[in-house]
C-alpha positions in Angstrom: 0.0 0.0 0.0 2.6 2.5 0.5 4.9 1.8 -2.5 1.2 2.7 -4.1 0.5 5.6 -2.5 4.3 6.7 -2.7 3.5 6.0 -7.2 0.6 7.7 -6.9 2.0 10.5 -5.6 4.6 10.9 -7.7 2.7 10.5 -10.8 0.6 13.9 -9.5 3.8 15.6 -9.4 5.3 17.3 -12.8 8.9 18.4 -12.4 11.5 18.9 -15.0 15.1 19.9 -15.0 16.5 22.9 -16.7 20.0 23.1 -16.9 21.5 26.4 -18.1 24.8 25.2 -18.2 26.2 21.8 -19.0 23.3 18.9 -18.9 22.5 17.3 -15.7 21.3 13.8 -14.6 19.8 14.8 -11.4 16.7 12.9 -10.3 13.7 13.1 -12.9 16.0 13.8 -15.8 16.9 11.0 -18.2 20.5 9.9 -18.2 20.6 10.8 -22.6 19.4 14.6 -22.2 19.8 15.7 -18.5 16.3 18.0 -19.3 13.1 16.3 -20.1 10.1 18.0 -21.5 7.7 19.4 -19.0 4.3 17.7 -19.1 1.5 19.9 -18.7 -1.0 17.5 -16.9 -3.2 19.5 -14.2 -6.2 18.5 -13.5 -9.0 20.8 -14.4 -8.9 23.1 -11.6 -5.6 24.5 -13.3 -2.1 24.6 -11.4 0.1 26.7 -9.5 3.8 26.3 -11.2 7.1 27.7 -9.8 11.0 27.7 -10.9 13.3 26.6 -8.4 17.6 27.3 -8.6 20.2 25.6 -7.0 23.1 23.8 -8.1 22.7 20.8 -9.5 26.1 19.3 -10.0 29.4 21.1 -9.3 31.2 20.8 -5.7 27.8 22.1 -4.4 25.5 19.9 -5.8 24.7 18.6 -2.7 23.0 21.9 -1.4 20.7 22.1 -4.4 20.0 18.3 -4.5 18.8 18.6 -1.1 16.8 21.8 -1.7 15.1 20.1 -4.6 14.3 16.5 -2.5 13.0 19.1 0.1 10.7 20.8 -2.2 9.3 17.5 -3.7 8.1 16.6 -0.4 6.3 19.5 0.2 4.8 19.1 -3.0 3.6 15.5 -3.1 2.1 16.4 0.6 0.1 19.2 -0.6 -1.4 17.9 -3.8 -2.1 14.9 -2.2 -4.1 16.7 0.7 -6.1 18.9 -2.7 -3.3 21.1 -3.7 -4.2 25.4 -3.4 -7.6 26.0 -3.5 -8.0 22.7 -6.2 -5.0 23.2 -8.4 -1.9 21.0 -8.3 1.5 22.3 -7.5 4.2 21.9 -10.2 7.9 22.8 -10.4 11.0 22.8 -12.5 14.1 22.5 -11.4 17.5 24.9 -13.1 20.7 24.3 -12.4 22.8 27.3 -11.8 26.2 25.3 -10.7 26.5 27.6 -7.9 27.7 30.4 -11.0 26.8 33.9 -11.1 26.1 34.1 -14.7 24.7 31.0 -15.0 21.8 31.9 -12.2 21.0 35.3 -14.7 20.6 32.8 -17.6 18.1 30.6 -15.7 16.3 33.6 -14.6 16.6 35.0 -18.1 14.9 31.6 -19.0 12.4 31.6 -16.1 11.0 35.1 -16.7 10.1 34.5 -20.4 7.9 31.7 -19.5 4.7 33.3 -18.6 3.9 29.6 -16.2 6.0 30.4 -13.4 4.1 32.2 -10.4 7.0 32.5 -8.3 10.5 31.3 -7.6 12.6 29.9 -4.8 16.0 31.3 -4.9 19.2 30.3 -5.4 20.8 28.6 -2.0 24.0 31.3 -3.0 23.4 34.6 -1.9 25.5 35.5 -4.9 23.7 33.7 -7.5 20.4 35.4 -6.0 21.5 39.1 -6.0 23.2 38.5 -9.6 19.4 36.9 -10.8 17.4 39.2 -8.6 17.3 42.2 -11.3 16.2 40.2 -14.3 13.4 38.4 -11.6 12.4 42.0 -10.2 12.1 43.6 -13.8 9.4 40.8 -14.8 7.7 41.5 -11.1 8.1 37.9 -9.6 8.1 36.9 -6.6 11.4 35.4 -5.2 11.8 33.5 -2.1 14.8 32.3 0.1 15.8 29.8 3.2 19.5 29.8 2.6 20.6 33.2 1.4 22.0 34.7 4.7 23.9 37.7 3.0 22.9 40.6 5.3 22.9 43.3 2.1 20.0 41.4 0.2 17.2 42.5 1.9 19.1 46.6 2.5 18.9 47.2 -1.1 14.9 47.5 -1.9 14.5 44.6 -2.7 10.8 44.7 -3.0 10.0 41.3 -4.3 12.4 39.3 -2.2 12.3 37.6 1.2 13.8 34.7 3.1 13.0 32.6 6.2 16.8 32.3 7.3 18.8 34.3 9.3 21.2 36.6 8.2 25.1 36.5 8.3 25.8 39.2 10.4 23.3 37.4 13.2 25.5 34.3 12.7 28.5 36.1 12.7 27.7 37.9 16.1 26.4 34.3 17.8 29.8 32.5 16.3 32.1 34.8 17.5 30.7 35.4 20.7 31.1 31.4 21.2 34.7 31.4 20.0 35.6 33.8 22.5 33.8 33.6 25.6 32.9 29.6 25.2 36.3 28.8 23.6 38.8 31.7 25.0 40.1 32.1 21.0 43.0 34.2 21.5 44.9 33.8 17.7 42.4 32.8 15.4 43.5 31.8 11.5 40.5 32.4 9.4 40.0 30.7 5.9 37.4 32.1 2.9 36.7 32.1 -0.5 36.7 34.8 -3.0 32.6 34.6 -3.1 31.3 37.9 -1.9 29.4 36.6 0.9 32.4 34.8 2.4 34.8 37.4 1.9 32.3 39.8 3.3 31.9 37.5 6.9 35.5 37.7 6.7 36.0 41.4 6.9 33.1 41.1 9.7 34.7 38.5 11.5 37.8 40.5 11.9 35.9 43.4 12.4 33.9 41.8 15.4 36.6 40.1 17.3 38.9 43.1 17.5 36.3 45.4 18.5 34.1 43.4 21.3 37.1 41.3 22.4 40.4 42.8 22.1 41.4 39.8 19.5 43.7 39.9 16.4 43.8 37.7 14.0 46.5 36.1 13.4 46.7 34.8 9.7 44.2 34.6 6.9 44.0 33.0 3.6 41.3 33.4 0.3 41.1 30.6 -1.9 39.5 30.6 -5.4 37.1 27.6 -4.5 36.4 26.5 -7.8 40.9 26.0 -8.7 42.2 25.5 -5.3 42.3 22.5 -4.0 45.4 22.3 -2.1 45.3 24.1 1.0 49.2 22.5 2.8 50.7 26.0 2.4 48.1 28.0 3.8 47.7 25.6 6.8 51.5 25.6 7.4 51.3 29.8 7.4 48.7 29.8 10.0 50.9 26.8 12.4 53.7 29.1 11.9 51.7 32.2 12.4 51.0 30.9 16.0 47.3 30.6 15.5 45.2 28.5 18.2 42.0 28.1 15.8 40.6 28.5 12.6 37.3 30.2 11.3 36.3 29.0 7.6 34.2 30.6 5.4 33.2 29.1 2.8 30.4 26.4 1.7 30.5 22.9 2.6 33.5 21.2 0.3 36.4 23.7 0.7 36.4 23.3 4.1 35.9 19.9 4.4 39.4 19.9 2.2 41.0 21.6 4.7 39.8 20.1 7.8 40.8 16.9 5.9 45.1 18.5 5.2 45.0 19.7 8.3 44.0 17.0 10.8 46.6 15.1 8.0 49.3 17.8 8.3 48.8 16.7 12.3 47.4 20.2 13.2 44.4 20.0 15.0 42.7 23.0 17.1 39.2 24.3 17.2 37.5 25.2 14.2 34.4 27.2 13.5 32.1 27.9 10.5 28.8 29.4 8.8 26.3 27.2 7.9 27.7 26.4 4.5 29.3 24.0 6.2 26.4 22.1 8.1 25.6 19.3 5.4 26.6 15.7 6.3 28.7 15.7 2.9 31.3 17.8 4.7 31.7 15.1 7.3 31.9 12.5 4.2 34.7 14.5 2.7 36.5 15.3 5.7 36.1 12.2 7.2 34.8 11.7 10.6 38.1 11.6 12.7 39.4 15.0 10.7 35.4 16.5 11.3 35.1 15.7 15.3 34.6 18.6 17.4 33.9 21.0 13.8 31.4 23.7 14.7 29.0 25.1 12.1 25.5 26.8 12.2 22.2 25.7 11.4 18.7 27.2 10.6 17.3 23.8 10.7 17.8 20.3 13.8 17.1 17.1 12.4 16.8 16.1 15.6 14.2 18.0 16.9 12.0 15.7 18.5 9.2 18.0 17.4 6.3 16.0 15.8 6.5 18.3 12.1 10.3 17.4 12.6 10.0 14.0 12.7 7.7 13.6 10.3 9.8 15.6 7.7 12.8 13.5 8.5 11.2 10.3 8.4 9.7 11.1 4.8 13.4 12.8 3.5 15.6 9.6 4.8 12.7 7.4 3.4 13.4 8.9 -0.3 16.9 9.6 -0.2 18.2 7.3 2.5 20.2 10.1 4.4 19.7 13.1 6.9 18.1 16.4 5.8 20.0 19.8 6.2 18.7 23.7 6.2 18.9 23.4 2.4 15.8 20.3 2.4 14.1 21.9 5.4 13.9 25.4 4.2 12.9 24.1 0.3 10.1 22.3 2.9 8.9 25.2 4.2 9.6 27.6 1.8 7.1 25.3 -0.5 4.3 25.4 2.2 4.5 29.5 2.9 4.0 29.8 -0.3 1.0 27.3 -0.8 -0.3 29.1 2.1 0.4 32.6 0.8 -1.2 31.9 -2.6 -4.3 29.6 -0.7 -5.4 33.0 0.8 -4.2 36.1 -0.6 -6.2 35.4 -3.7 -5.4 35.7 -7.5 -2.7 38.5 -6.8 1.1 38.1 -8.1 4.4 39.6 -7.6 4.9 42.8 -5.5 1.3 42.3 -4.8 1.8 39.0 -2.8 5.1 40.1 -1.9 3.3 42.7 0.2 0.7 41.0 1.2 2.9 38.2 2.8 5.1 40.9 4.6 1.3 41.8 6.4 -0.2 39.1 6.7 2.4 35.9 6.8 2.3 33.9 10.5 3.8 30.5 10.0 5.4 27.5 12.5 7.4 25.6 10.0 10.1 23.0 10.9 12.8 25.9 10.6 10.8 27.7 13.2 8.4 30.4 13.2 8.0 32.7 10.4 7.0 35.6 9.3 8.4 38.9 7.3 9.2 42.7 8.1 8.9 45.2 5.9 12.5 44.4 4.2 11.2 40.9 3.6 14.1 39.5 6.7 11.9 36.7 8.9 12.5 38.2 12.4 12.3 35.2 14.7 15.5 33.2 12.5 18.0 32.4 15.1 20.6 29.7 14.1 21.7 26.9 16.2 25.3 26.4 17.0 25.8 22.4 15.4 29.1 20.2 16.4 30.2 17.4 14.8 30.5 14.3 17.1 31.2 11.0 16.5 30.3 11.5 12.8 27.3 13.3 12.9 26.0 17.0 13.2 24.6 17.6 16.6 22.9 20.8 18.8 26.0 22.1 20.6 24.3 25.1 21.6 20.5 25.9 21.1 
């Protein structure tokens, strides 16, 4: 009965994958063309169809695969409870290979298809504020659980918001713990050249000389996408004196370096963003070079919250591994927007942009949520995550 319900389902749900790069064979795209046809199948009631970016393949293609797998579930639920006022939710997947440009040509792509009623962003910060012009000129609607870049929502951005918390918030909590919790005296910090990383860097800095008297002892940016050998940077910040590390950066450039340093024999306290906080950075690190790794979190897979559970029972069932932020916010990013749409009535764009900045009041497995007038969700607050004994776990609610 269940593999029959779990058919069923899936027949109701229409989802194709749009590369705008190089093909992909993510899941529901044939191994020969990486992008089949959508099928327009609703049922008569009409259907409610959205775009959704990530990065399908590249070093980050875990982020978007879990996004994706995160939004499917969402999906299947509601259309199996009726879908939005009788019409079926549908979705197509682009693959923006965590690129810049490539992110403008799937919005490019997105925006002259008149089906889409909305989008959910990018997991990159950077890929959503290079997108976000060509999305705001065609007056759609974007939404966000990942893009923690503080500047996105001080710009005007009318037509964007985002359930996470921001950087800066992190930043603040992270720091804090690294000095009072850990009595960081010399810290080393590692980033990439992606604005938002380079950007926490100068805050990080900022921060710990300012509310704690620290310096930091050595820093290194890496080009994420060439460098993949991080010895002489780790040898610079042993000789430099430091007594931990703060990486910035998403999940596989610092599982690398975790990985040469715990090799190089080097092993003090590190601390990260929650680009870090996928189980694929323990997988690449590798559980003795992980232990004791702090990251941040939006979202606790082990919540014993009854949502929670559910959710997590339903992720590992279809992809037989743990859910991170980047499958619980495509979750919940999927449901505000059912939700949205269910009772604002036929309104679009800024329209139900605005009216979900009034009106939005949601418990979702990331937490409560709503939006101020900037579009920033008000009760985000991360949790500090620590890896132990090979899997990600609450350090610090």
């Amino acid at each position: 009965m269940k593999k029959l319900l779990t058919l069923i389902l899936a027949l109701m749900l229409t989802v194709s994958l749009a590369a705008c790069g190089n093909g992909s064979n993510q899941p529901g795209a044939p191994s020969d063309s990486g992008a089949p046809a959508p099928v327009d199948s609703a049922p008569a009631g009409g259907s409610i169809r959205f775009a959704v970016i990530g990065p399908m393949t590249g070093d980050a293609a875990s982020q978007g695969q879990q996004q994706e797998y995160g939004v499917r579930l969402a999906v299947e639920e509601i259309n199996a409870a009726g879908g939005v006022n009788g019409k079926m939710l549908e979705y197509d997947i682009f693959d923006d290979q965590l690129i810049p440009n490539q992110a403008v040509i799937c919005a490019e792509k997105i925006v002259a298809d008149s089906r889409y009623d909305f989008v959910i962003a990018p997991v990159s910060s950077g890929c959503t504020l290079a997108a976000y012009p060509t999305f705001d000129n065609a007056d759609m609607l974007v939404i966000s659980a990942t893009n923690t870049a503080d500047h996105l929502t001080t710009q005007g951005f009318q037509n964007f918001l985002r359930i996470c918390p921001t950087a800066g918030g992190n930043l603040v909590q992270l720091v804090e713990l690294a000095a009072k919790d850990y009595g960081v005296k010399a810290p080393a910090v590692f980033y990439t050249s992606f604005e938002v990383d380079s950007t926490s860097f100068d805050t990080c800095v900022k921060l710990l000389k300012e509310e704690y008297g620290v310096d930091v002892a050595a820093s290194a940016r890496v080009e994420a996408d060439s460098e993949k050998d991080y010895n002489a940077h780790i040898t610079n910040f042993l000789a430099a004196g430091a007594d931990s590390v703060f990486c910035f950066s998403e999940y596989a450039p610092s599982a690398l370096f975790v990985k040469q340093q715990h090799a190089l024999g080097w092993d003090v306290q590190q601390f990260s963003l929650s680009g870090t906080s996928n189980p694929q950075f323990i997988e690449i690190a590798g559980a003795e070079a992980a232990e004791g790794f702090i990251s941040m979190s939006a979202f606790d897979a082990t919540n014993p919250d009854e949502k929670v559970r559910q959710f997590v029972t339903a992720y590992e069932e279809l992809v037989k591994s743990s859910p991170g932020e980047w499958a619980a916010g495509g979750y919940d990013t999927v449901y505000i927007m059912a939700d949205a749409i269910g009772n604002a009535g036929d309104i679009r764009g800024n329209e139900l942009s605005q009216w979900m900045k009034s009106n939005t009041s949601y418990s979702g497995i990331t937490g409560n949520i709503s939006f101020d007038e900037h579009g920033d969700n008000p009760s985000a607050k991360a949790l500090i995550l620590q890896v132990k004994d090979g899997k990600y776990v609450v350090a610090k609610p």
